[in-house]
MARTI-345987 format. One line per 4 residues: number of its first residue (from 1); their letters; for each residue x, y, z of N, C-alpha, C. Coordinates in Angstrom, 2 decimals. Layout:
<sites>
NUM> A> X,Y,Z,X,Y,Z,X,Y,Z | ...;
</sites>
This chain:
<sites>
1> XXXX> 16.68,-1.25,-28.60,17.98,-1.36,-29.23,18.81,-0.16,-28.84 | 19.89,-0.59,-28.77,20.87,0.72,-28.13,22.46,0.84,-28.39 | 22.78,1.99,-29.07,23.58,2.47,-29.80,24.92,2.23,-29.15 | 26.06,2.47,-29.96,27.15,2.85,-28.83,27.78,4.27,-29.02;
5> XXXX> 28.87,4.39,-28.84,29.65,5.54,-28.29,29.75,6.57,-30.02 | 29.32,7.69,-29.64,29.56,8.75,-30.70,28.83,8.14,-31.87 | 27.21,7.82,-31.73,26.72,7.16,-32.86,24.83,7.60,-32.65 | 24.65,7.04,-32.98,23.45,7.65,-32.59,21.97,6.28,-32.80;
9> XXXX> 20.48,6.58,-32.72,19.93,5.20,-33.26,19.71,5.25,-34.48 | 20.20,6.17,-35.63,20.62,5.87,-36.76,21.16,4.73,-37.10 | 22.21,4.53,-35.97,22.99,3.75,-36.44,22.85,2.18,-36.34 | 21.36,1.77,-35.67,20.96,0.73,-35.92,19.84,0.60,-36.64;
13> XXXX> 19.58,1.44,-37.25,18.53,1.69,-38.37,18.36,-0.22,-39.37 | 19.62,-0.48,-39.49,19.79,-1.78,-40.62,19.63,-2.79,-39.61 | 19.58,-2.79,-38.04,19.61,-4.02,-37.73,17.82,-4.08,-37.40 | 17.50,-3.09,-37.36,15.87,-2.94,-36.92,14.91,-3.44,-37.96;
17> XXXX> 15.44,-3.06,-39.14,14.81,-3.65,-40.80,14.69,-5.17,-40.02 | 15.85,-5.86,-39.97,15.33,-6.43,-39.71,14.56,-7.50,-38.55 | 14.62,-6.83,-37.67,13.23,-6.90,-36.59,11.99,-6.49,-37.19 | 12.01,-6.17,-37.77,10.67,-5.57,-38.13,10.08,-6.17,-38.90;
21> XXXX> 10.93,-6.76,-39.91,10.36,-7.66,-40.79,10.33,-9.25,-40.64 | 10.51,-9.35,-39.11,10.26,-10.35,-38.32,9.61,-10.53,-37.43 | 8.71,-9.51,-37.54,7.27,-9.02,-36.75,7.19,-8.52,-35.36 | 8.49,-7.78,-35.07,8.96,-6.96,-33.69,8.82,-5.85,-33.61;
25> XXXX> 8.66,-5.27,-32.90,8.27,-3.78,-32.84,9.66,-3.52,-32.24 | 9.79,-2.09,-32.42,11.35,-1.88,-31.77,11.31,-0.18,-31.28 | 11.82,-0.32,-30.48,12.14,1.23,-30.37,13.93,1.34,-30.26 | 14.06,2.46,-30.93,15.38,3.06,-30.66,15.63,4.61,-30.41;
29> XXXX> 16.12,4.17,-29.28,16.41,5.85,-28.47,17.99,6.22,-28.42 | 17.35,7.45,-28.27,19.45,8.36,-28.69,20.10,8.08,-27.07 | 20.82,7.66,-26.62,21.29,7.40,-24.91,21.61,8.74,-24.96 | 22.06,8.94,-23.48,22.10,10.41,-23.61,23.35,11.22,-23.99;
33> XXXX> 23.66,12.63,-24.47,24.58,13.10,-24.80,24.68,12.41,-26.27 | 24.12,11.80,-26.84,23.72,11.40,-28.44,22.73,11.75,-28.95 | 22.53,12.07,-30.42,21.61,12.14,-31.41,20.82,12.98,-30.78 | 19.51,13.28,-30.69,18.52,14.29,-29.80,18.40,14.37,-28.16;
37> XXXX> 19.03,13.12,-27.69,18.58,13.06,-26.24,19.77,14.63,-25.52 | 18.88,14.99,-24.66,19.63,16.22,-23.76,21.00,15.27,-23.50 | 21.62,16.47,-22.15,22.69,15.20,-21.16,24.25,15.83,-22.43 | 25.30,16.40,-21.43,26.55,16.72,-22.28,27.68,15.56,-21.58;
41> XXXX> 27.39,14.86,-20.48,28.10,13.86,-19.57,27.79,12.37,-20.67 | 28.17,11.67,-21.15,28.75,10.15,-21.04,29.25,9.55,-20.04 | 28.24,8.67,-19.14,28.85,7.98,-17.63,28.51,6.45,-18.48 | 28.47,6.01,-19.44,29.30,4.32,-19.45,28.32,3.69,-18.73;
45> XXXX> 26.97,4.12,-18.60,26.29,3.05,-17.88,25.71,3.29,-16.51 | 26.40,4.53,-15.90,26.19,4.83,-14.05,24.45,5.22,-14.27 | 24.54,6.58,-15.25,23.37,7.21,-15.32,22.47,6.65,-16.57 | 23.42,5.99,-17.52,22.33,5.54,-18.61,21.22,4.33,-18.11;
49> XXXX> 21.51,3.32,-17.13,20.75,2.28,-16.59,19.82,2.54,-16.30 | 19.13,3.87,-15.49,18.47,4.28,-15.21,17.63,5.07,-16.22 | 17.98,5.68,-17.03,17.62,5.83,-18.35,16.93,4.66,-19.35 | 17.60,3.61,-19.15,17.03,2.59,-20.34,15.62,1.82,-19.17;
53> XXXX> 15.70,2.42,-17.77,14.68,1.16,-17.01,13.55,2.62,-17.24 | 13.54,3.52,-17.29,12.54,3.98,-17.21,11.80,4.20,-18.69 | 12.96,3.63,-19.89,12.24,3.43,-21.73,11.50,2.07,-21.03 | 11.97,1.28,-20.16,11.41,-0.05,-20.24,9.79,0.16,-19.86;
57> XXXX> 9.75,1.02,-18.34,9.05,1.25,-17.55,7.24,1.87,-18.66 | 7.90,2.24,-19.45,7.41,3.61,-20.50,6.47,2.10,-21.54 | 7.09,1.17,-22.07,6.80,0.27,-22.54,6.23,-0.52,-22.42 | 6.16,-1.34,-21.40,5.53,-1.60,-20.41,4.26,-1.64,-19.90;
61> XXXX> 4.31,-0.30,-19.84,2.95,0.90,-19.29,2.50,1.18,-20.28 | 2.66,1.65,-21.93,2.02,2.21,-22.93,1.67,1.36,-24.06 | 3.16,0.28,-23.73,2.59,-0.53,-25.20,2.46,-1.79,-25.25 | 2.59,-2.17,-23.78,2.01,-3.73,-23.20,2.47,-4.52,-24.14;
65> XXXX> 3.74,-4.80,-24.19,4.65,-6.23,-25.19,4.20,-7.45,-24.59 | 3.93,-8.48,-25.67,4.07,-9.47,-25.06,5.29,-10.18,-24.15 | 6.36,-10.00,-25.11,7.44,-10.00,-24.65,8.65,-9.01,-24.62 | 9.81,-8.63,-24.29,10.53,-7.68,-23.98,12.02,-8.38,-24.16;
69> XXXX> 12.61,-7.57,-25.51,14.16,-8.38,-25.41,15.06,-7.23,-25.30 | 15.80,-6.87,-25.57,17.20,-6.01,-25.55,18.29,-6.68,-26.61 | 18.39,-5.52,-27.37,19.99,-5.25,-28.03,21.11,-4.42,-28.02 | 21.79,-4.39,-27.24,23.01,-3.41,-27.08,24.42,-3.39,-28.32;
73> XXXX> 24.58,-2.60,-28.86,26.31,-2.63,-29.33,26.81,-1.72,-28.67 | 27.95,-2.42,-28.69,29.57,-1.53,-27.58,28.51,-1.09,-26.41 | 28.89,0.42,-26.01,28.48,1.15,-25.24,27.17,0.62,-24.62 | 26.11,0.50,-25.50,24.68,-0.02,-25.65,24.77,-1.27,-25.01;
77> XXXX> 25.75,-2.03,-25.38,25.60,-3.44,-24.37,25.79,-3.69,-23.32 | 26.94,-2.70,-23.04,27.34,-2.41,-21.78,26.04,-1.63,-20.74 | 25.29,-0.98,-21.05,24.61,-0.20,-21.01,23.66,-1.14,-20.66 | 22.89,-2.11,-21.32,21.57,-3.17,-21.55,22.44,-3.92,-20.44;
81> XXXX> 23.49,-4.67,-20.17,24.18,-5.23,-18.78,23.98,-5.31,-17.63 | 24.26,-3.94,-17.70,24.37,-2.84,-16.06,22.80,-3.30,-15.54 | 21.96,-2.88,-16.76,20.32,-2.86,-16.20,20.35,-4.05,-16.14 | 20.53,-5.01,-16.78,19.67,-6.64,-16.46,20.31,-7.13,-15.03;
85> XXXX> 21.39,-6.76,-14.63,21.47,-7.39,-13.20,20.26,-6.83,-12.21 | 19.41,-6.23,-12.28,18.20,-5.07,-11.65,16.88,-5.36,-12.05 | 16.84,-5.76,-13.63,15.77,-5.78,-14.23,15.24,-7.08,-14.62 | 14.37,-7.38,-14.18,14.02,-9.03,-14.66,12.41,-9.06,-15.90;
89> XXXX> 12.50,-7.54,-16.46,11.70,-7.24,-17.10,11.63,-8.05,-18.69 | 12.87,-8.51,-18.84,13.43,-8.67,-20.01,13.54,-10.06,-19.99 | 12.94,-10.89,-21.12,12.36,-11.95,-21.58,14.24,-12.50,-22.08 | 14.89,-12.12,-22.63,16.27,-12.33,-23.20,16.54,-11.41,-24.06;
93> XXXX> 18.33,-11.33,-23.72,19.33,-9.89,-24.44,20.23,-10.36,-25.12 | 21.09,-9.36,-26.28,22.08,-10.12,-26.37,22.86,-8.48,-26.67 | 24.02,-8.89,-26.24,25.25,-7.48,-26.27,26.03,-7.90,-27.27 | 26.80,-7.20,-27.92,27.58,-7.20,-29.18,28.85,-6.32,-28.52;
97> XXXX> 29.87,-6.82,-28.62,31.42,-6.29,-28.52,30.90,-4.76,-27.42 | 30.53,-5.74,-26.12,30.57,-4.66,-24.93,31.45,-4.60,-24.09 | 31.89,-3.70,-23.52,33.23,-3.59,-22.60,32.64,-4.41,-21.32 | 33.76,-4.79,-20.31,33.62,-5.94,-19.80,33.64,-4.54,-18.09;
101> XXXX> 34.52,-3.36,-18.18,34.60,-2.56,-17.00,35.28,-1.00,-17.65 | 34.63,-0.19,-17.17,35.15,0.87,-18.09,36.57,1.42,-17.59 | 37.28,1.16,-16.32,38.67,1.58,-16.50,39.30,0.40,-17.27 | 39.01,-0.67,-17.30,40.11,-1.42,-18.16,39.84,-1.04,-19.80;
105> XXXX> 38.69,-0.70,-20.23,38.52,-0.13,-21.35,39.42,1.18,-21.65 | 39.21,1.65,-20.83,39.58,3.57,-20.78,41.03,3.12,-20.75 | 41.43,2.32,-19.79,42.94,1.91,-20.23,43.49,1.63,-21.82 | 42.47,0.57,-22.36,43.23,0.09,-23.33,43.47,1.13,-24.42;
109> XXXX> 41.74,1.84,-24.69,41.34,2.70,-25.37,43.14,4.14,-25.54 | 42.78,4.10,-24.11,43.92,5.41,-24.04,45.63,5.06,-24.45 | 45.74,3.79,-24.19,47.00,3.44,-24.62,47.32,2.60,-25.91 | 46.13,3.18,-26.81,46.31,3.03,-28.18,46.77,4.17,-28.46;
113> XXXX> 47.61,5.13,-28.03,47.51,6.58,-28.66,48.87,7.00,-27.56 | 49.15,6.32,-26.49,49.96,7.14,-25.73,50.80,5.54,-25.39 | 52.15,5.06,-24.75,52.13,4.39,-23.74,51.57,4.05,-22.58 | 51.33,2.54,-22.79,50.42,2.46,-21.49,51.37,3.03,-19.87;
117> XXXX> 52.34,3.13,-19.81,52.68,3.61,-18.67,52.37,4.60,-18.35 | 51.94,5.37,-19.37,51.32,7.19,-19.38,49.58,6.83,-19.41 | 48.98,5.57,-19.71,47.62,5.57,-19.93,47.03,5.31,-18.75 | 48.02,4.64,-18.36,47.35,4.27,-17.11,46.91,5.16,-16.02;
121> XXXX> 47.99,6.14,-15.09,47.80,7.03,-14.87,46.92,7.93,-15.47 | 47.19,8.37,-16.27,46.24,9.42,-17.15,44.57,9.08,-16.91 | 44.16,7.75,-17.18,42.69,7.44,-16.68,42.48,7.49,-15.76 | 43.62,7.24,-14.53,43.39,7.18,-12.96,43.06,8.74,-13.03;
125> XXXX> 44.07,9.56,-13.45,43.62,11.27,-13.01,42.09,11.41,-13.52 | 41.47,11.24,-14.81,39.70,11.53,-15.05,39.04,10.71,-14.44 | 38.96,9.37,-13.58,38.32,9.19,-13.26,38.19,9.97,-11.43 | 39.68,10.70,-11.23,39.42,11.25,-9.91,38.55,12.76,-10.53;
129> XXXX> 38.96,13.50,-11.39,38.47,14.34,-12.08,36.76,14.02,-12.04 | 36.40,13.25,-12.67,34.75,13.04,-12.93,34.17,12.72,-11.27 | 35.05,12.48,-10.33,34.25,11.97,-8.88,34.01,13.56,-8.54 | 35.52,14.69,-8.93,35.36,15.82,-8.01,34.92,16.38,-8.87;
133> XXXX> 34.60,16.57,-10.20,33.65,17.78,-11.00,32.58,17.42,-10.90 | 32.02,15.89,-11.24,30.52,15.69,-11.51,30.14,14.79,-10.22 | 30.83,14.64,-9.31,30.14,13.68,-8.30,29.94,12.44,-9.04 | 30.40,11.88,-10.21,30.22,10.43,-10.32,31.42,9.40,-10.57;
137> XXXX> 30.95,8.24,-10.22,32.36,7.15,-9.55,32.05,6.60,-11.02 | 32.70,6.85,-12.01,33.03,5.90,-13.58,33.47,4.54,-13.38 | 34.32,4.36,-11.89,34.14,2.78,-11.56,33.11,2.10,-11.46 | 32.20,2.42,-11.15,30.74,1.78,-11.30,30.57,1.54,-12.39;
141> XXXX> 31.00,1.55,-13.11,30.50,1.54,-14.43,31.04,0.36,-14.91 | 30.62,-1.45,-15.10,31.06,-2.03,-14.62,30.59,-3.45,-15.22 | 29.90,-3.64,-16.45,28.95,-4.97,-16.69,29.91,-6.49,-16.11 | 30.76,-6.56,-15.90,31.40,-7.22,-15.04,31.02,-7.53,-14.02;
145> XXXX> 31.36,-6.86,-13.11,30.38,-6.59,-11.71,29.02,-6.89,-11.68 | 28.02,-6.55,-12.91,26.81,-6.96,-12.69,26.26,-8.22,-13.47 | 27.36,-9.25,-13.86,27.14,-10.17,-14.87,27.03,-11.27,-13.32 | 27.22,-11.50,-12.50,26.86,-12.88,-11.46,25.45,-12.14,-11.35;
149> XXXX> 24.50,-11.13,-11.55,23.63,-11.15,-10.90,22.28,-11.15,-12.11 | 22.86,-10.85,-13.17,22.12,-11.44,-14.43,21.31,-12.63,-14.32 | 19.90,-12.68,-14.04,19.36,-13.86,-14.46,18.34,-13.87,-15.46 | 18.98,-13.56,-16.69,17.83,-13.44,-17.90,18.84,-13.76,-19.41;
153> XXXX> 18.75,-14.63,-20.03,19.67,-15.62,-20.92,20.08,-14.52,-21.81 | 21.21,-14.15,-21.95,22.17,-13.38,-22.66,22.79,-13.73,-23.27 | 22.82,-13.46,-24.60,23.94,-14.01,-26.29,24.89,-12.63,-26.20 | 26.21,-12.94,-25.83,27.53,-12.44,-26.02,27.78,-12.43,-27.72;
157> XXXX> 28.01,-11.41,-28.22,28.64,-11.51,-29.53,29.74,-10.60,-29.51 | 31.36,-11.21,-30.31,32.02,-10.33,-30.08,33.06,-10.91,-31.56 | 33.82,-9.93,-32.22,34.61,-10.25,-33.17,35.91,-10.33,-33.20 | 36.35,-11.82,-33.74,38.06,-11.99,-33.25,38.71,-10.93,-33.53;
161> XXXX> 38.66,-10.13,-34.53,39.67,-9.19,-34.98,39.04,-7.97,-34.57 | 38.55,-7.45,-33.54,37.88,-6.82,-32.62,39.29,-5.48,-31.95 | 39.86,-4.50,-32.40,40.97,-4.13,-31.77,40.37,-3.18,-31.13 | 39.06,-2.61,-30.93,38.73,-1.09,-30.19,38.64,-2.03,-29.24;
165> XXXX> 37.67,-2.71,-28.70,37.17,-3.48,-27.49,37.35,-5.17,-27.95 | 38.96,-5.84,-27.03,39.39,-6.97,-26.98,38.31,-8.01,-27.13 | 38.31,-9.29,-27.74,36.58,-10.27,-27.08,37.41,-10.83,-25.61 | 38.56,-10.02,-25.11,38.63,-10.77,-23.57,38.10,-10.17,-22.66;
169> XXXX> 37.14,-9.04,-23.55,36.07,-8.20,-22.67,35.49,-9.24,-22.81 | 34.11,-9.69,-23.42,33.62,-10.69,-23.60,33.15,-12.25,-22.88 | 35.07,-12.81,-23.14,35.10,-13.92,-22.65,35.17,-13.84,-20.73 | 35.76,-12.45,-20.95,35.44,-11.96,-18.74,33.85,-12.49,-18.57;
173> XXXX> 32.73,-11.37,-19.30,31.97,-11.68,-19.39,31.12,-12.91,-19.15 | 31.22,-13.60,-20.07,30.49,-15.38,-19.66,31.23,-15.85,-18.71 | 32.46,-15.79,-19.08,33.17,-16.50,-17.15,32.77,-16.46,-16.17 | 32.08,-15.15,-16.14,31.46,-15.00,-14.84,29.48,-15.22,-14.47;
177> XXXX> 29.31,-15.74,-15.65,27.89,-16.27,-15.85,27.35,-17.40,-16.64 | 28.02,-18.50,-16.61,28.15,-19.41,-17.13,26.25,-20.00,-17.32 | 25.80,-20.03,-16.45,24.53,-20.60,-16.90,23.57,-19.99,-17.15 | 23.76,-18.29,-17.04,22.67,-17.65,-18.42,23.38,-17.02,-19.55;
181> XXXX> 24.79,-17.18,-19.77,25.33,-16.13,-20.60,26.27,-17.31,-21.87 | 25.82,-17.22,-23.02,26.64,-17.49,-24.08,27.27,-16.83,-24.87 | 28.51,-17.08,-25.69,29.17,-16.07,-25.90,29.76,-16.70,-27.41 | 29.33,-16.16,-28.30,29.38,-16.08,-29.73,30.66,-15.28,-30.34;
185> XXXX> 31.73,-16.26,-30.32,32.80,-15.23,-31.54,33.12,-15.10,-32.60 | 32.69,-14.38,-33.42,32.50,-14.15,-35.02,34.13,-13.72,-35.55 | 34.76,-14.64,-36.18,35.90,-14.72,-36.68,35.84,-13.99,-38.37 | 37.05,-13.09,-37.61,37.79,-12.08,-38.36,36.55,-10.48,-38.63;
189> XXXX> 35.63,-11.00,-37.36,34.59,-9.26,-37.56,35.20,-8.53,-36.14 | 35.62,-7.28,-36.73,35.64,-5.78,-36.19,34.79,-5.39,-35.42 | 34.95,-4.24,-35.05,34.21,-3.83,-33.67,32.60,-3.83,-34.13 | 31.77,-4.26,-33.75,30.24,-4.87,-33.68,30.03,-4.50,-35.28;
193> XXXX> 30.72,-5.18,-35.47,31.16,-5.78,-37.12,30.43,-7.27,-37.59 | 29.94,-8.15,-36.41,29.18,-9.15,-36.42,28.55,-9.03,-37.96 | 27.42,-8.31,-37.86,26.06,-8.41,-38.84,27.25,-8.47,-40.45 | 28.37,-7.10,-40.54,28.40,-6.94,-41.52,29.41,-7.98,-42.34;
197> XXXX> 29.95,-9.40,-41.55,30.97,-10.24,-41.51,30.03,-11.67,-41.61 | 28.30,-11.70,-40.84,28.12,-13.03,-41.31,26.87,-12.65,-40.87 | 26.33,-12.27,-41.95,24.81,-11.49,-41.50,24.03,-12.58,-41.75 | 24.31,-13.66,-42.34,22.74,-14.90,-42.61,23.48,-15.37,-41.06;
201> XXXX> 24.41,-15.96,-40.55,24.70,-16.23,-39.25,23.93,-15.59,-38.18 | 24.23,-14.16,-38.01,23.98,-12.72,-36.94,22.39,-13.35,-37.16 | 21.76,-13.22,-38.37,19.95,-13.50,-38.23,19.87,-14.54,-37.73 | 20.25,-15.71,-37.89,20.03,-17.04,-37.62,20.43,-17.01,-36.04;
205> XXXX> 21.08,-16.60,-35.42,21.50,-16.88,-34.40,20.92,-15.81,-33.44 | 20.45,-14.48,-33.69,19.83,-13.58,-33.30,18.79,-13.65,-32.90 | 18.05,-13.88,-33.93,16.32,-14.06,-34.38,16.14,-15.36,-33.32 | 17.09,-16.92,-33.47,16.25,-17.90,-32.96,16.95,-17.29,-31.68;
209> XXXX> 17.71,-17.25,-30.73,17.75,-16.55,-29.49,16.80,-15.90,-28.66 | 16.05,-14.91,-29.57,14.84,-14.66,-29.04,13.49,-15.37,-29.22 | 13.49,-15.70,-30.29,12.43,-16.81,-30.14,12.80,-18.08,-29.25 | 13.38,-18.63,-29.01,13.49,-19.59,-27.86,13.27,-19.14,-26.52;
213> XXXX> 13.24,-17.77,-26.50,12.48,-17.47,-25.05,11.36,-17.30,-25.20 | 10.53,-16.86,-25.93,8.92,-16.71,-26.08,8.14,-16.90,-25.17 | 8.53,-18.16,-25.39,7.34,-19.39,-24.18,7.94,-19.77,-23.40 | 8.22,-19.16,-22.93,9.24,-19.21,-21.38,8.90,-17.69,-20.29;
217> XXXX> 9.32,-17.79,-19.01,9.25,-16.56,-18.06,10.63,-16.47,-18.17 | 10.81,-15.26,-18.33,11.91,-14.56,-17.46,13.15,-15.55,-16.22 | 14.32,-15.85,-16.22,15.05,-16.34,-15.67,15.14,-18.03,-15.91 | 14.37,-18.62,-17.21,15.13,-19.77,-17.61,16.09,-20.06,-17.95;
221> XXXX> 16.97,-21.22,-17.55,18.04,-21.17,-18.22,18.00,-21.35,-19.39 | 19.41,-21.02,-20.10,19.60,-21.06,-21.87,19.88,-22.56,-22.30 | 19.80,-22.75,-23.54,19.88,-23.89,-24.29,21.18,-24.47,-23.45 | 21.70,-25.87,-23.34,22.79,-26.84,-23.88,23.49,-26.11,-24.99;
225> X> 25.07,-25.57,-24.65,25.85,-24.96,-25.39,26.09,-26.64,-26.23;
</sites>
């Protein structure tokens, strides 16, 4: 399970209750530059992917799952994305109100606070900034880009009244993966506001998601929408 932006795995503490009491084992790790993990950089996915394949790698190797799912919010989904176009480790995921590409995010994000005629620019200058201070391209950063290469059945959840991150992040999203990716919009829930807007729903629709892969390998397709 994996956090999003300025939060930590505290902060899925309530969705793990209940995994757990649905007989899942779970781990939740701080991504980096959060909660205990080292790392003062936030790259949106460039460097965290590599980060979440080697928790996988770790799992895998130590605690031999039968099966292997993924939960991302915001950041975290974006994050769980990036890796599944790479990783076919993962039995089925589902992302909650994840950005669809991080300059169109960084756009919107920034021109809640400034005019977008000033936002726009303004993100173009940090992302030339982050190529020449840290050597990394934040365009990569991109679950968009890596959603045609996804082949492992993915539940989109995103909330109509959603104003940090649009659900036309989202609906980009399945557009571009129509036969492993479904896309769930929870009317009138806030940013990965899902659980706290229709939480017998979020279980019901959560819980059987992953159980319908069980008895299945890796890269079946998903149910008849």
């Amino acid at each position: 399970m994996l956090h999003g932006i300025a939060d930590s795995r505290a902060g899925e503490l309530g969705l793990a209750r209940m995994f757990l009491a649905s007989g899942y084992a779970v781990l939740l790790p701080d991504l980096r530059g959060h909660g205990e993990s080292g790392g003062e950089l936030v790259t949106y996915g460039v460097l965290e992917s590599d980060d979440l394949r080697r928790w996988v790698t770790w799992l895998v190797g130590e605690v031999h799952p039968r099966h292997l799912f993924g939960l991302g919010e915001s950041l975290g989904g974006a994050v769980l994305l990036q890796e599944l176009a790479s990783d076919r480790r993962f039995d089925a995921a589902v992302a909650e109100s994840s950005f669809a590409d991080f300059e169109w995010i960084a756009d919107d994000r920034v021109a809640q606070r400034v005019p977008r005629l000033v936002a726009v620019p303004a993100v173009w200058m940090g992302l030339q900034y982050a190529r020449w201070e840290y050597g990394l391209d934040l365009r990569a950063a991109s679950p968009e880009s890596a959603m045609p290469n996804i082949t492992v059945p993915v539940l989109l959840i995103h909330g109509t009244a959603d104003d940090r991150t649009l659900p036309a992040h989202s609906e980009t999203l399945a557009a571009k993966n129509p036969q492993y990716v479904q896309l769930w919009l929870v009317p009138g829930a806030g940013h990965t506001g899902a659980f706290g807007t229709a939480p017998g729903e979020f279980r019901k629709r959560v819980l059987n998601w992953f159980a319908d892969y069980q008895n299945f390998p890796p890269g079946i397709q998903p149910r008849e929408k």
